[in-house]
C-alpha positions in Angstrom: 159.9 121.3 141.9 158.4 118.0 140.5 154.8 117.6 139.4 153.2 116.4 143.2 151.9 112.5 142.8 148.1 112.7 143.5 147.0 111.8 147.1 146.9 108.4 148.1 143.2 107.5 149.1 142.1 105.8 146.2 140.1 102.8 147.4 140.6 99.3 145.9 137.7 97.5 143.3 135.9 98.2 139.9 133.0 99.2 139.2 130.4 101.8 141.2 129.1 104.6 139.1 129.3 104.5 135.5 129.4 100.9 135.2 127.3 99.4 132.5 123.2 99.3 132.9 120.5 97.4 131.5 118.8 100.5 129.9 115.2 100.5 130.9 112.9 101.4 127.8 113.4 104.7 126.1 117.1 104.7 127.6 118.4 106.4 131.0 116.8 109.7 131.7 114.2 109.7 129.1 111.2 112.5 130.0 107.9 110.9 131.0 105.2 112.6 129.3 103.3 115.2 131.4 99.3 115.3 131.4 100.0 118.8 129.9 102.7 120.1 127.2 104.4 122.8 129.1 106.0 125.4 127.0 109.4 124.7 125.3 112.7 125.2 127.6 110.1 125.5 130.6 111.6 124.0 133.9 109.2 120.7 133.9 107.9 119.1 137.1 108.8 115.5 137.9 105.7 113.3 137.0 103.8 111.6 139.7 103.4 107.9 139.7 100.0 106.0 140.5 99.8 104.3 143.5 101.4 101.0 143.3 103.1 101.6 140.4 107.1 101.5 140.1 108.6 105.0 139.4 109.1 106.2 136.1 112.7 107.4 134.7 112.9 110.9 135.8 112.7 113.9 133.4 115.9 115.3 132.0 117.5 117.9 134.3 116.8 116.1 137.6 119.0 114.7 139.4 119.4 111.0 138.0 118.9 107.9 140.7 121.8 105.8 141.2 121.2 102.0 140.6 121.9 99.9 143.2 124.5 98.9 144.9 126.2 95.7 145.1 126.8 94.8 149.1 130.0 96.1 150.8 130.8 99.0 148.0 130.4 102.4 149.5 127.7 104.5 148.3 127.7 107.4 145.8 128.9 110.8 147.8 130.1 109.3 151.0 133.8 110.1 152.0 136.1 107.1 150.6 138.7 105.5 152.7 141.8 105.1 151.3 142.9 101.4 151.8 146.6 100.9 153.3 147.8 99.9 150.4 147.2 101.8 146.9 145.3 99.0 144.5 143.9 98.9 141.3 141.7 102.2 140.5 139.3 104.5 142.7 135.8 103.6 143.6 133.3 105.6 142.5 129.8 105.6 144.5 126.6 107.2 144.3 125.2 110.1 146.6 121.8 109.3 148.0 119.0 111.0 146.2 116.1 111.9 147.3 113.4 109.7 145.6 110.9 111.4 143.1 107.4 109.9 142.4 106.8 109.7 146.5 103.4 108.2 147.2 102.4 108.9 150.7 101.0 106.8 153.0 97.2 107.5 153.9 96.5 107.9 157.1 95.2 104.6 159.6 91.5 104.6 159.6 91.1 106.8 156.2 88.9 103.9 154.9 86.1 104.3 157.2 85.2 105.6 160.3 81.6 107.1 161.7 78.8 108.5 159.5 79.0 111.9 159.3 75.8 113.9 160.6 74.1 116.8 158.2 75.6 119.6 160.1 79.2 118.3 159.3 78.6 117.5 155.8 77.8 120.9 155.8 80.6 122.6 157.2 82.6 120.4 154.8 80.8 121.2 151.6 81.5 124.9 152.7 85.5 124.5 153.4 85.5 122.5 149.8 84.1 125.0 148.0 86.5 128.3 149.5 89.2 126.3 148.4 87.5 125.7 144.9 87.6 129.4 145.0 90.8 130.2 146.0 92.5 127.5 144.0 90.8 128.6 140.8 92.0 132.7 141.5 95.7 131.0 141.8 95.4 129.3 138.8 94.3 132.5 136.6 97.1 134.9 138.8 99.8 132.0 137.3 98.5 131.2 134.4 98.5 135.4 132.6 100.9 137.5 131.2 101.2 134.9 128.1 101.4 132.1 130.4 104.6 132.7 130.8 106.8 135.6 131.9 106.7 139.2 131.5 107.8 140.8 128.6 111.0 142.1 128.1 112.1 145.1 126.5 113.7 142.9 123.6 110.7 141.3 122.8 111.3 137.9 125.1 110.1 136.8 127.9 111.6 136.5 131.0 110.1 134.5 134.7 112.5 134.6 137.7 112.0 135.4 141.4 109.4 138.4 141.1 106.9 137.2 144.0 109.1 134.2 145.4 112.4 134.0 147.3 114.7 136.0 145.0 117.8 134.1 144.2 121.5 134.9 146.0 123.0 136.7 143.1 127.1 137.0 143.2 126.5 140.9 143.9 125.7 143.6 141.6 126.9 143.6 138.1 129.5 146.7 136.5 127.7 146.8 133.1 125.6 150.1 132.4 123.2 150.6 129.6 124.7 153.2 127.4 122.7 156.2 126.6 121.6 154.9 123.3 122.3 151.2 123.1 121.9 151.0 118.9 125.2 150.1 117.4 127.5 151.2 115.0 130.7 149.0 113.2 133.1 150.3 115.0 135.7 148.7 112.6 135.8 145.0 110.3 139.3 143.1 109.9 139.4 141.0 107.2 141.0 137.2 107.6 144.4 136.7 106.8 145.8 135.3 104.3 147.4 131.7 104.8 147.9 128.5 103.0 146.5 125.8 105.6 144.2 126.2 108.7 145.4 128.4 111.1 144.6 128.9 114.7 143.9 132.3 115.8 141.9 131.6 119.2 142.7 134.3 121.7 140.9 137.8 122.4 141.2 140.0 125.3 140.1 143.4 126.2 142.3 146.4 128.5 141.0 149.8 129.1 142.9 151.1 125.9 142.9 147.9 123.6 141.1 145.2 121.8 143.7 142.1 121.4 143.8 139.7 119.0 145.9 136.6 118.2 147.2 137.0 114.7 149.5 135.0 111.9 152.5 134.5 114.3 151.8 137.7 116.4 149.1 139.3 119.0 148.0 142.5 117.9 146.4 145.2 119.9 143.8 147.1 118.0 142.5 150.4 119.1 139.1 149.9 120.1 137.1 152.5 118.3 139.2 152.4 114.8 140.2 149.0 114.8 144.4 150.6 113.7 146.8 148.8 115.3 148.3 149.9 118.7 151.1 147.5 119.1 152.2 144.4 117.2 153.8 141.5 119.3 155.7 139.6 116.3 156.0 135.5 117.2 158.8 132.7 116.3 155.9 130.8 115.2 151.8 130.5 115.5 149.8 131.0 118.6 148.3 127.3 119.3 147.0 127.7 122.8 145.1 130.9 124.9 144.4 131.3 128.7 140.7 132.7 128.8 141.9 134.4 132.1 143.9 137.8 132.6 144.9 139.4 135.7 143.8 142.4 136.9 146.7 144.4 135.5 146.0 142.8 131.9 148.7 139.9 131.4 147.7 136.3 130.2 149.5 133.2 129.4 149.8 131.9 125.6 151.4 128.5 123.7 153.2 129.5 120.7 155.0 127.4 118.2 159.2 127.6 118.2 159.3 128.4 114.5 157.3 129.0 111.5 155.5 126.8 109.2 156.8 126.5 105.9 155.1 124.0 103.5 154.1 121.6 102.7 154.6 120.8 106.6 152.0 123.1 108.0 152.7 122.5 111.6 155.0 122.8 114.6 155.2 121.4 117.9 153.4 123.5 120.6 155.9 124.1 123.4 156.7 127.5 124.0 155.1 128.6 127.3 154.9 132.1 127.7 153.1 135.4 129.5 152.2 138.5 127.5 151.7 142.1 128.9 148.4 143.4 126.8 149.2 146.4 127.9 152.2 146.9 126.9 152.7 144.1 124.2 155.3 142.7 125.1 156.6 139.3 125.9 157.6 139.0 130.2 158.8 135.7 129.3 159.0 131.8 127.6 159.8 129.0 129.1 159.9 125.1 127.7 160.1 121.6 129.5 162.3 119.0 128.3 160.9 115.7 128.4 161.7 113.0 131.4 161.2 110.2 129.2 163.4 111.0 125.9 165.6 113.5 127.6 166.0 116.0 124.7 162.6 116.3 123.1 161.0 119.2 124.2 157.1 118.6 126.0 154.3 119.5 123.7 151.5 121.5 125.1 148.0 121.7 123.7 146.5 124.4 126.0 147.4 127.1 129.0 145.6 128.9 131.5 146.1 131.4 134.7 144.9 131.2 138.3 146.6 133.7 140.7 150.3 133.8 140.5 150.3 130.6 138.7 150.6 129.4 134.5 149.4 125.6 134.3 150.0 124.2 130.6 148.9 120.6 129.7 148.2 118.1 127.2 149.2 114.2 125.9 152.4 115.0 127.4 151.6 115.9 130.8 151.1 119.4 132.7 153.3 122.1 133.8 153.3 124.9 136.2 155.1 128.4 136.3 155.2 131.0 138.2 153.5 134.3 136.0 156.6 136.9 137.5 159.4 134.9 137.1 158.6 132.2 135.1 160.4 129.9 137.7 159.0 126.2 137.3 156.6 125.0 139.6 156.1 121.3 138.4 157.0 119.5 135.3 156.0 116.1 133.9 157.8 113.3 135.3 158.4 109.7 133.7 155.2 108.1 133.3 155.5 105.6 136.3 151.9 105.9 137.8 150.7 105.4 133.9 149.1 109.4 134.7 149.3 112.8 133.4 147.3 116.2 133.3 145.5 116.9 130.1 145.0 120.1 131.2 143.8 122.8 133.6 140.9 125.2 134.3 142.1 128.2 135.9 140.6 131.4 137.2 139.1 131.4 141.0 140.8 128.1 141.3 143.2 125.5 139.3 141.8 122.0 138.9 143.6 119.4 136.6 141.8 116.9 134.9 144.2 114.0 134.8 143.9 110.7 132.7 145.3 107.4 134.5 145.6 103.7 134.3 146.2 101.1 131.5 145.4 102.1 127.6 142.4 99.7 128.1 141.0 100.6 131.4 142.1 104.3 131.7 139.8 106.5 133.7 139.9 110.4 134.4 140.2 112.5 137.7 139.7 115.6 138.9 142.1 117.3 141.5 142.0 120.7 142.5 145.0 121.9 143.2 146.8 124.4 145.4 148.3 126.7 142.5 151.5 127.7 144.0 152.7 124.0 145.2 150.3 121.8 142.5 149.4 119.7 146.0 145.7 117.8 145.5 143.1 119.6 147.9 140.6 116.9 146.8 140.2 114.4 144.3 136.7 113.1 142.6 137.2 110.1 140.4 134.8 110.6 137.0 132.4 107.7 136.1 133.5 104.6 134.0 132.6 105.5 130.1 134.5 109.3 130.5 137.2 109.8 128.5 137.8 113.6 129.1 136.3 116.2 130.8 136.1 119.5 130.8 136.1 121.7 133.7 133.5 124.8 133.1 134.3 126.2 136.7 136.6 126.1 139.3 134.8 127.8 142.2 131.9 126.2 142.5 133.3 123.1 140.8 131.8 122.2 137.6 133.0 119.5 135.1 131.0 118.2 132.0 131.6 115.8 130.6 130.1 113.2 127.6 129.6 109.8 129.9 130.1 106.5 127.4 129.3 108.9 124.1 125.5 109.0 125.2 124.9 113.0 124.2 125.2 111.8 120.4 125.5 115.8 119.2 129.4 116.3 119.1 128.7 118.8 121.9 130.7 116.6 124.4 128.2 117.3 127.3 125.8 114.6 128.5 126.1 115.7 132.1 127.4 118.4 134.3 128.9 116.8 137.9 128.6 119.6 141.0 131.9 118.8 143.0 132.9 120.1 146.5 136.0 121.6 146.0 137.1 121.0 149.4 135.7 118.0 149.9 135.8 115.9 146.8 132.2 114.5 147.3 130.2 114.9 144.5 127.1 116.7 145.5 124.5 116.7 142.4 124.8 115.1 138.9 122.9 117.1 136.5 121.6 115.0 133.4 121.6 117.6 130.0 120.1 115.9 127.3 121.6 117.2 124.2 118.2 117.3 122.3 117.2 119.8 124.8 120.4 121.8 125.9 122.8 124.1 123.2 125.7 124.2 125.9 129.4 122.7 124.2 132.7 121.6 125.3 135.0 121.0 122.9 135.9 117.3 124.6 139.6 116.4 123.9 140.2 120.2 125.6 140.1 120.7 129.4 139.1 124.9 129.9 137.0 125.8 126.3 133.1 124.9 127.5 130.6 127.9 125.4 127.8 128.8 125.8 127.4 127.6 129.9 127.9 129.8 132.7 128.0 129.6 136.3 127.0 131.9 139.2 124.8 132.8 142.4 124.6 128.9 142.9 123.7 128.1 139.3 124.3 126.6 135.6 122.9 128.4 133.2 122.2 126.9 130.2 120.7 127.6 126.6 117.9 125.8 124.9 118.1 124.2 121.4 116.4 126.1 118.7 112.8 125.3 118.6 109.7 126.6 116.5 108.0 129.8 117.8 104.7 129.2 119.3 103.1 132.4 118.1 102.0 133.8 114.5 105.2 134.4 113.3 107.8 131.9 112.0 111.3 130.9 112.4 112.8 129.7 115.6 113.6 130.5 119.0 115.4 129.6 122.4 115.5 130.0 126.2 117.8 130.2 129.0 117.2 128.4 132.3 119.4 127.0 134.9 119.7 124.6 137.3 120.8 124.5 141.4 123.8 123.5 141.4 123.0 122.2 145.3 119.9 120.0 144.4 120.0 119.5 140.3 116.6 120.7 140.3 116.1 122.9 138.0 114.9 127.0 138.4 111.9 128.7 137.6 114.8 131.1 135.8 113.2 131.4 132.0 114.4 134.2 129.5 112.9 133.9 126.0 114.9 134.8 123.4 112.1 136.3 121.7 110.7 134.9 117.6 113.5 134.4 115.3 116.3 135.2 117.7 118.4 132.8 119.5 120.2 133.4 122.7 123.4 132.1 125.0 124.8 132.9 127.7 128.6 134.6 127.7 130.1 135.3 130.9 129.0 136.9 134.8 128.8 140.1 135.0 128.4 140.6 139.1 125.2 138.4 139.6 124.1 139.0 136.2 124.6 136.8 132.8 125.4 138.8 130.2 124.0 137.1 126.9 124.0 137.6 123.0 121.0 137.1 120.7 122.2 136.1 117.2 120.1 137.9 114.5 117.2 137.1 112.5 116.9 137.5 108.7 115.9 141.1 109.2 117.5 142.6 112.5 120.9 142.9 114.1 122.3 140.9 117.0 121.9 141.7 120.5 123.9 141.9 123.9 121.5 141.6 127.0 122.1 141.6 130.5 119.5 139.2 132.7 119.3 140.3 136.3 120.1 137.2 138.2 117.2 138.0 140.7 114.7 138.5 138.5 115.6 137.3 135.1 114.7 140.1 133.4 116.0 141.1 130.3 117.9 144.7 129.8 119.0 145.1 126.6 122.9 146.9 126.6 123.4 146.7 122.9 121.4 146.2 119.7 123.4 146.0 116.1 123.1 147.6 112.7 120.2 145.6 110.8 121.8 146.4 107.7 122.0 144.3 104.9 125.3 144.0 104.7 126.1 144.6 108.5 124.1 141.7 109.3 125.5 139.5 106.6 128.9 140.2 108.2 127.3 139.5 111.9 125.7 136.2 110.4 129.3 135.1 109.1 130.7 133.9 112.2 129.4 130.4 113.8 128.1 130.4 117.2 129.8 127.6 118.3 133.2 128.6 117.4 133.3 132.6 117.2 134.5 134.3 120.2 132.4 137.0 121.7 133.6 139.7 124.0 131.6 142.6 125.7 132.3 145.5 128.1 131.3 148.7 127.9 129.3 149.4 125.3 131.5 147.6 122.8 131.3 144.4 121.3 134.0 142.0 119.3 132.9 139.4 117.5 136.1 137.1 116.0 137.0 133.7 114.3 138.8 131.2 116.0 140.4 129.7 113.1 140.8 130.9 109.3 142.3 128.7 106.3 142.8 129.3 102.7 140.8 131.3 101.1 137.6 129.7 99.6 138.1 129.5 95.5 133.8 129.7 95.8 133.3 132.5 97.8 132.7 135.4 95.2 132.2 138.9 96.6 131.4 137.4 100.2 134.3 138.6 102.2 135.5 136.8 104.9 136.3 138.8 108.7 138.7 138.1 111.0 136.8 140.3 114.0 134.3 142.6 113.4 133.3 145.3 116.3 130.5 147.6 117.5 129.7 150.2 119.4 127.4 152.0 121.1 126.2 155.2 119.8 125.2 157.1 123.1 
């Protein structure tokens, strides 16, 4: 079957959402100061505006205004209909916002009106002062407990939905808190030794094994000695991991067709294939010759699962396979709508993120898909200024994405777009200032977003590091989160607690389960946040060992991966290179692992 031409409704005309501004001072989104500095990470309240004054740019976090637009183009969010001839590229429109900075109108005759007599003035002065009373009772009921949240068993804070509607968490979560949650190293595997930079992305966990991608093989470890189980040996490196495993533990991989041998340290990636982690073996591999040159094969730059169905993309366009058979589902075709899917985010759903149009004019869209016949269910065309995008979540649809280079951190996030999967309509941009927000998305890749998760109707996000605001020193971090209905953001707040840092990992039920990296003088931490409440249970704490720590403290946030279940924890490297000629005594891990004690 060939790859399934996307759905013809793309309206005619340039332009819509995205399209150049006039910034207004301070640039779009910029915070308006609030009379009062709330505490860092703190959902913040839009500012109000003084009568007869134009609204101010609303804070970061809210959902942004659309500017206006030009007469006869259809606005942001409302259905698009497809013209009866396919021209030029997809319109994209704003959704009607709802307009912060309101100022109501006072009501006719509030400027004057009848004298009033002594008894009224009375009765007034009495209602004005129970509410004084009242008023001032709320205000020292919200402002205790530190101001605010309770404390946590970790040392953080956390403020949720204790005392307001609680939140509609995706169901209860499967971790338990182990008898004693201090940790032991379960095992340390030191890095391999290669010449160049290697890729060694990919780690997965079964009820017998802890699975690692090694130099031109997968390895399963046991989990509590670290030995290995099984050893899947490779024609050539592992260049591409799905996140994703079915239920019965297989998962999709890219490997290279043959080794590298120097001083050409790299191979095409274009061997598609499904691995059993359970039993370590291959099920099977399958490659795409190219339409275009007829002999080379297609080069894929990353993989991942949704239901029956293997979707690999990259420069050269996206494939589909079936994960029994390996029978294909679609293939690239000749480049004749000037389109092709950089890649896939699996799991609930499949949604392709597909470039199109000219070199000069090129714009990306989002499709998700029917997995077993790649048909689009819905389309939503990205904003002018976005190269890629990555897709964080497939049901609900999330994409970040880094609109015209504006987030400035390499994080390749300046805002999160809440899709309708059915639909297509956008319903919510959510603006995430990088000065503010630690989330990342590794741009030029479709499915490898860190340090975001989605559930019960949320994004949650981490903070940036930021001073502590007590006696001690060091810095710190939150987690909040944002409707992914309205933009607004929560009143969800956990606090990291001084000198630890904290982001979020995966859902566990309607929970996040999170990891605290270590301070100077403790080990890391794995907690679970009840979705409901936001508060903190910690599930594991590490060795604060000198040397245990220094080997926790080895692997970067932003690119170690970090898998938890059970009372166990695997911490790995993505990629590993030559050994440093500078390094000494420090040695260099490729996954280290705890355990619970209890």
């Amino acid at each position: 079957m060939t790859q399934p031409p996307p759905p013809p409704n793309q309206p005619p005309g340039q332009g819509g959402f995205g399209a150049p501004q006039e910034p207004p001072p301070g640039g779009y989104g910029a915070p308006t100061p609030p009379p009062a500095q709330p505490q860092y990470g703190y959902p913040q309240q839009p500012p109000t505006q003084p009568q007869g004054q134009p609204p101010a740019q609303p804070q970061y976090g809210y959902p942004q205004q659309p500017p206006t637009q030009p007469q006869g183009q259809p606005q942001y969010g409302y259905p698009q209909q497809p013209p009866t001839q396919p021209q030029g590229q997809p319109q994209y429109g704003y959704p009607t916002q709802p307009q912060y900075g309101y100022q109501p109108t006072p009501p006719p005759g509030s400027g004057g009106g009848k004298k009033l007599t002594t008894q009224m003035q009375i009765i007034i002065a009495a209602v004005v002062a129970v509410v004084l009373i009242v008023g001032v009772g709320v205000w020292y009921a919200a402002s205790g407990d530190d101001d605010q949240g309770k404390q946590g068993k970790d040392g953080g804070t956390t403020q949720g939905q204790e005392g307001k509607a609680k939140a509609a968490p995706d169901g209860p979560g499967k971790e338990k808190v182990p008898s004693n949650v201090q940790a032991k190293v379960a095992f340390q595997l030191p890095q391999p030794l290669v010449t160049d930079i290697t890729d060694t992305a990919g780690s997965w966990m079964t009820d017998k094994a802890y699975v690692k991608t090694g130099v031109n093989s997968i390895v399963g470890y046991d989990p509590a000695k670290g030995s290995p189980v099984w050893t899947l040996p490779l024609p050539g490196q592992v260049c591409a991991t799905s996140r994703h495993a079915t239920a019965d533990h297989k998962t999709a991989i890219v490997y290279e067709a043959t080794k590298r041998l120097p001083p050409r340290n790299y191979q095409p990636c274009t061997e598609v294939a499904v691995v059993d982690l359970v039993a370590g073996k291959l099920l099977w591999t399958k490659s795409v010759i190219s339409a275009t040159s007829g002999e080379d094969k297609v080069k894929f730059s990353e993989v991942t699962l949704s239901g029956t169905t293997v979707a690999a993309g990259g420069t050269d366009g996206g494939a589909a396979f079936d994960l029994t058979s390996g029978a294909p589902r679609w293939k690239p075709q000749a480049n004749t709508e000037s389109c092709y899917d950089m890649g896939y985010g699996g799991g609930a759903g499949l949604v392709a993120a597909r470039k199109c149009g000219p070199f000069n004019s090129q714009y990306v869209m989002i499709q998700n898909l029917n997995p077993t016949t790649g048909a689009p269910i819905s389309q939503f065309k990205m904003p002018a200024g976005v190269k890629y995008a990555s897709i964080v979540s497939t049901k609900p649809l999330v994409v970040a994405a880094d609109v015209g280079d504006t987030a400035g951190d390499g994080s390749g996030i300046s805002d999160f777009f809440s899709i309708d999967e059915a639909t297509g309509k956008l319903k919510v941009k959510i603006a995430a200032d990088a000065d503010r927000f630690a989330a990342r998305c590794r741009s030029t890749e479709v499915e490898t977003c860190t340090k975001v998760v989605v559930g019960n109707g949320r994004i949650y996000l981490p903070t940036e590091d930021h001073e502590v605001t007590s006696t001690e020193y060091g810095n710190t971090n939150e987690i909040v989160s944002f409707d992914l209905a309205t933009g607004k953001p929560t009143s969800d707040k956990a606090d990291a607690g001084d000198r630890y840092s904290m982001y979020p990992l995966r859902m566990d039920g309607g929970n996040v389960i999170a990891y605290k990296t270590p301070p100077y003088n403790k080990g890391g931490q794995i907690v679970s946040i009840d979705g409901a409440t936001f508060k903190q249970t910690v599930l594991l704490e590490n060795p604060s060992d000198e040397a245990v720590r220094d080997a926790e403290s080895s692997f970067s946030s932003d690119y170690a991966e970090i898998l938890y279940s059970g009372g166990r924890m695997f911490i790995s490297e993505t990629m590993v290179s030559e050994p440093r000629k500078s390094a000494g005594d420090d040695k260099e891990y490729l996954v280290v692992a705890y355990a619970a004690t209890g």
